[in-house]
C-alpha positions, 0 to 999 in steps of 0.5 A, spaced: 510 422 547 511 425 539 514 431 538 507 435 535 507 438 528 508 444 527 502 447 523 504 447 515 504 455 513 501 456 506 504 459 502 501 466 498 498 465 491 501 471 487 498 472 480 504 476 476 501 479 469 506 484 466 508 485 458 515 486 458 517 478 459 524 480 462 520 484 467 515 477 469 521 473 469 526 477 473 519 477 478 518 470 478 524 467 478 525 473 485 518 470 488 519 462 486 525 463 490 522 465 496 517 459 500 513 463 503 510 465 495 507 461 490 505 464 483 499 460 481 499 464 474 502 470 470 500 473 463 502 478 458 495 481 457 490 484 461 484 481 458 487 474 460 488 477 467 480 476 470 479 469 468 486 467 471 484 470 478 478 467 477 480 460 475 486 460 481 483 465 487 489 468 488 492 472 494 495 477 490 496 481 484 502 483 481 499 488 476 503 491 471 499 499 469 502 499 460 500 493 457 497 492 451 489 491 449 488 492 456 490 497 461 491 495 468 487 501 470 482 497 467 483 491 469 483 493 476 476 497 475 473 491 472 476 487 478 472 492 482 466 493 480 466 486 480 467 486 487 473 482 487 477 483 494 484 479 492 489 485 494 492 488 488 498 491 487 500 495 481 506 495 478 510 501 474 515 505 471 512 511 473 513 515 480 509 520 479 503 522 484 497 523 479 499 514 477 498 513 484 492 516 485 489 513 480 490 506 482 489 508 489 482 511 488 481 504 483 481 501 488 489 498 489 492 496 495 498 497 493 504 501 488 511 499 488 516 502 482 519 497 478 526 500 479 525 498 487 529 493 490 527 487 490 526 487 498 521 492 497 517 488 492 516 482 498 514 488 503 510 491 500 506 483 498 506 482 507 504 490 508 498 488 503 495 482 506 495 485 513 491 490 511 496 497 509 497 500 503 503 501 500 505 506 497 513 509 495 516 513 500 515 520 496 509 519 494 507 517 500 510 523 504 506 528 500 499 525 501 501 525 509 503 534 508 497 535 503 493 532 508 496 535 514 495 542 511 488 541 510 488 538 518 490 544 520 486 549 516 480 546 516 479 541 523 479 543 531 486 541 530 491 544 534 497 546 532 501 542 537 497 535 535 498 536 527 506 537 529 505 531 534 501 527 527 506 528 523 512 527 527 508 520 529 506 518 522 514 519 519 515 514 525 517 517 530 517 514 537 514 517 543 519 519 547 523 522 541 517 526 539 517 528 547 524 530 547 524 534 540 517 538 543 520 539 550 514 536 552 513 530 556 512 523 555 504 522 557 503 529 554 504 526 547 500 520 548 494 524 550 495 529 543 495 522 539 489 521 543 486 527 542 487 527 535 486 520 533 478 521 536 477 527 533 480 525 526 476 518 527 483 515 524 488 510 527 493 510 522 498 511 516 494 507 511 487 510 513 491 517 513 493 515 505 485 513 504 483 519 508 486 523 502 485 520 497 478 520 498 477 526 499 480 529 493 487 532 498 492 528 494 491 530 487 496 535 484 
């Protein structure tokens, strides 16, 4: 009998706008290298950027926060009031909480520096498409504090379960966590539990989105 053929992956569609042209082309020559994506447009300008996503439905957008005539704020509210679900990811040179909040309470799914490696730029486009946010380790670490703090002064938190959240959220594993609180194993799972039902939450992207919605992470 032939051999079956394998299912043929589509690629991911990525819109890529960003003023600076040595920045568009570095990014473009870095994803066109890479199959598993396909840039179906880019641009210089903000205002161009609507149209583009419209006339080519991408997956993603590359946006980029300064560019003339046009903010990516703006953009990204324009996408949004329009109820455009295309994931949005915002690119900049500023690392600092207040422009990540804003993109984030925009409606951004997510925020990658534009000294990053090339790899995180990659992860942060899969990270998205499944459904997370991504956001720069720093940043993201002082939302989760911000947030834990407000847990633990305002919620029927334990302080044993906050500890155990935050130890989980940084990635820890179970067994690590169970040996650095000299508990037991089946003792940290039945915190996560606890804690999981009482905060209604699952993981670090809805923690991040918890925060920011509720105004835990602004400066």
């Amino acid at each position: 009998m032939p051999a079956k053929n394998s299912p043929t992956v589509k690629p991911i569609r990525i819109v890529l706008a960003d003023d600076h042209h040595l920045v568009r082309a570095g990014l473009m020559a870095l994803l066109s290298d890479n199959p598993e994506f396909d840039i179906v447009g880019n641009t210089s300008l903000g205002v161009e950027v609507v149209e583009i996503i419209n006339e080519t439905q991408p997956d993603v957008v590359l946006l980029d926060i300064a560019m003339p005539g046009m903010t990516g704020f703006q953009v990204l509210a324009s996408l949004r009031e329009q109820g455009c679900r295309t994931k949005v990811i915002m690119l900049s040179m500023h690392a600092d909480q207040e422009h990540v909040n804003s993109a984030m309470s925009l409606g951004a799914d997510g925020y990658v520096v534009k000294n990053s490696a090339p790899e995180e730029l990659v992860l942060a486009i899969k990270k998205v498409l499944l459904g997370g946010i991504w956001l720069p380790a720093s940043i993201s670490h002082q939302m989760l504090e911000i947030y834990l703090e407000h847990v633990r002064k305002s919620s029927d938190l334990t302080g044993r379960q906050a500890t155990v959240l935050k130890m989980t959220v940084d990635g820890m594993r179970t067994k690590e966590i169970a040996f650095a609180l000299d508990i037991s194993v089946k003792t940290v799972e039945t915190y996560r539990t606890q804690m999981m039902q009482k905060l209604g939450l699952q993981d670090i992207p809805s923690l991040v989105r918890y925060a920011i919605r509720n105004g835990l992470a602004e400066l």
